[in-house]
N, C-alpha and C positions, 0 to 999 in steps of 0.2 A: 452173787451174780445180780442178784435183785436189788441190793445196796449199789451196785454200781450203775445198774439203770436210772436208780430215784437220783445220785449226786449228779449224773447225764443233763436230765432233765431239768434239775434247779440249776446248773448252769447256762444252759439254753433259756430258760426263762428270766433270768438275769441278765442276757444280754438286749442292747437298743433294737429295738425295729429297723433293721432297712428299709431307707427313704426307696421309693420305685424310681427307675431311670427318670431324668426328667424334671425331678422334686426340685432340686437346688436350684436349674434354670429358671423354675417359675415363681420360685421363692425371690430372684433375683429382678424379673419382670414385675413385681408387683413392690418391690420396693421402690424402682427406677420408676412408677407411675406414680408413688407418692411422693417423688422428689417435683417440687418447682423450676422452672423454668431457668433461676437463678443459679442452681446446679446444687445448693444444700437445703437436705431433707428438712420437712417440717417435721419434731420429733413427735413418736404415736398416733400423728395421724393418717392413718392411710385409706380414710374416704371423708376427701375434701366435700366433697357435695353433701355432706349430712354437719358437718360444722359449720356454726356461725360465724363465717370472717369476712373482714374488714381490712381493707387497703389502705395502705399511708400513702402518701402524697411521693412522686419520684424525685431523685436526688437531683435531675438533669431537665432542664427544659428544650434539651435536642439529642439526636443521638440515643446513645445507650446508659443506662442507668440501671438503679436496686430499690426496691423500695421496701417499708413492712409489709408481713404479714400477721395483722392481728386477730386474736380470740377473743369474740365479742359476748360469749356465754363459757361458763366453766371453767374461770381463771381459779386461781390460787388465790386464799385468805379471801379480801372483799374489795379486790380490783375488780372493775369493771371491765376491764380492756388488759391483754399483755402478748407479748410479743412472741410468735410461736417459731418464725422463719423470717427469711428473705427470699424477693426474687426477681428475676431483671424486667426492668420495664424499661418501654422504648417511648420516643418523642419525634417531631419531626424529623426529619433525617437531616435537611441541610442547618448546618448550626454556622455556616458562614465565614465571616473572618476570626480568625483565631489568632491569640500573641503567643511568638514565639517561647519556649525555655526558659532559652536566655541566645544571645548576642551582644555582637562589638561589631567594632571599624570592619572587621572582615570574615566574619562568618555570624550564619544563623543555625538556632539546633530547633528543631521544631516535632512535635507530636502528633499521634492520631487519635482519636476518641475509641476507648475502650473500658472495661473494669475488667480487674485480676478474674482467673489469669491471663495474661496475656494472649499465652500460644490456643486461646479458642479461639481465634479471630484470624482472618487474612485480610492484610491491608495492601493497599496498590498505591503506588504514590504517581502522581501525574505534573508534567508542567502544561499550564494553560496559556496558549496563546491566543488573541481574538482572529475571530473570522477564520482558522484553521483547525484541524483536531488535537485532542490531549494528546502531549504524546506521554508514555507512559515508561519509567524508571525501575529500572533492573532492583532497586530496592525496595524489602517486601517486610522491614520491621517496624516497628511500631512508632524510633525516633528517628531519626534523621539529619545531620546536617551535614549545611550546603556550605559554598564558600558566596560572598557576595560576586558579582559579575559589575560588569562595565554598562550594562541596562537594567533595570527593573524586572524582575519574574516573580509572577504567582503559581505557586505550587498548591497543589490539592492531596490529599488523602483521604480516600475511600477505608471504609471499616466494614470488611463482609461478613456475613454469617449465614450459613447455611444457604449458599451460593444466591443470595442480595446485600445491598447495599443497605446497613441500618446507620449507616454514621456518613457525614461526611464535611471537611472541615478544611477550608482556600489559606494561603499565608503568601500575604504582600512582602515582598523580600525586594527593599530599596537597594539600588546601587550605590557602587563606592563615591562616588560625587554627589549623589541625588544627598545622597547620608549625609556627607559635609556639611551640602549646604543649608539641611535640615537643623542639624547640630549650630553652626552658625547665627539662621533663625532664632532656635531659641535659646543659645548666650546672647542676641543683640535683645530678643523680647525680654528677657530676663534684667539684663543690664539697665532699659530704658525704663521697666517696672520698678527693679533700684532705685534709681535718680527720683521718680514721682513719688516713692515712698520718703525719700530721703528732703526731698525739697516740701511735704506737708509737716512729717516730724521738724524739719527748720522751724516753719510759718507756726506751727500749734507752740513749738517752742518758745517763739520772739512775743507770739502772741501772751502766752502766760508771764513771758516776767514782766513784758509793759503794765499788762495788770497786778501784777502783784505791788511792782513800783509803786502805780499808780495810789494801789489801797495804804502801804508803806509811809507815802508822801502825807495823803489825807489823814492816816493816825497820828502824825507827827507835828500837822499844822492845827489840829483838834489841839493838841496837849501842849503846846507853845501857843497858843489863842485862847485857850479855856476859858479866859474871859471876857471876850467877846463875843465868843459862840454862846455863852452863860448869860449874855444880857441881850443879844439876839431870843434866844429862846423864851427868856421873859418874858420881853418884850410882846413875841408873836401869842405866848398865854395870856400877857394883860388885854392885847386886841380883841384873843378870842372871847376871854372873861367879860369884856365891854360888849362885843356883841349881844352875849347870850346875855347880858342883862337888859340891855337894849332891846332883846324880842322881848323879852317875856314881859317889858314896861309897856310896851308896844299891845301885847295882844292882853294883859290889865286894862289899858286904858279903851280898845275895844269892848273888852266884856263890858266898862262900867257904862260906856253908850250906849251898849245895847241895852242894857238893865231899865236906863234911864228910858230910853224909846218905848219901853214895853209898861211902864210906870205911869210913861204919859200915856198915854194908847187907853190904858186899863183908865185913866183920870176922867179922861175926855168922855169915856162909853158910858 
């Protein structure tokens, strides 16, 4: 009987502690506080205000975006810096005109500013008309397209979270003629850009083989004239030869005047 109490007992004392009601919920609250904004955990930290970190610059300069989060003490080996998390960071809100997807002659697909995943966000899509109100569009995903219309419309998309506006992003959608004569535009700018590239390559063209002729012609009347160019050059060396013997008889016959002035000078005293 007493053998049966003691196995009792080292079975009980083998089994885990029950956590008290409660335990998990809080277990659960204190993770979800070390999670960042960006929605994943920075791993083993879970008191941010006693580590040294440092922010990376945002992905986005409007709207919504992620940025690092770095460990500026107590990295691994002998980093200075390494990368613990991510988390969303925000920028102005209006990010203005946006380019579509993609488009053609008759439709546009266009976006709204967001990072995965998607379904945290609620987006409202509006057309803007001046001097009236937005009106606002039974579609609430994230792309959208439109078909082109017989006017011009700007469409807007708002990006919400946590019931405000952190994104929001206008798309000029030309009409089916405006587009034409867009397109037109630039085959005619295009084409007339053509013709002036085409009429300088001409001219650079005409220009180089005139010269090239030109140098062709002169090596040719060089090598059929050899000898008169041969006694031209002569020529222009025996002049120059003449000269310079010319100075220098020139400034001999100075020095010997002055010698002589300085001769009589020294006689006379």
């Amino acid at each position: 009987m007493a053998g049966g109490a003691a196995l009792l007992l080292l079975l009980l004392l083998s089994l885990p502690a029950a956590e008290p009601p409660g335990a998990e919920d809080d277990r659960d609250s204190e993770e979800a506080a070390a999670e960042p904004r960006g929605g994943r955990a920075l791993p083993g930290l879970n008191a941010l205000e006693s580590m040294e970190l440092e922010f990376g610059v945002c992905t986005v300069t409007c709207g919504i975006g992620i940025r690092e989060v770095l460990l500026t003490n107590g990295c691994p080996g002998s980093e200075t810096k390494c990368i613990v998390g991510v988390e969303e960071c925000h920028g102005p809100v209006d990010c203005g005109l946006g380019r579509p997807i993609s488009e053609n002659s008759e439709s546009v697909m266009m976006t709204c500013i967001y990072i995965p995943p998607e379904n945290r966000f609620k987006y409202v899509w509006k057309i803007l008309t001046p001097n009236k109100t937005a009106r606002i569009l039974p579609n609430d995903s994230a792309v959208m397209e439109v078909r082109r219309d017989t006017r011009p419309i700007t469409y807007q998309c708002e990006t919400q979270g946590n019931e405000s506006v952190i994104a929001s992003v206008k798309y000029a959608v030309h009409a089916t003629t405006e587009l034409q004569t867009k397109q037109s535009e630039r085959i005619d700018t295009g084409q007339s850009r053509k013709k002036r590239a085409d009429a300088i390559l001409v001219f650079c063209l005409v220009t180089g083989i005139i010269f090239t002729v030109g140098v062709i012609f002169a090596i040719i009347f060089i090598i059929l004239h050899w000898a008169i160019v041969k006694a031209v050059l002569e020529s222009k060396n025996g002049r120059d030869d003449m000269v310079e013997k010319l100075t220098i008889k020139s400034s001999q016959s100075n020095m010997y005047h002055n010698t002589r002035s300085a001769r009589a000078i020294t006689h006379r005293e």
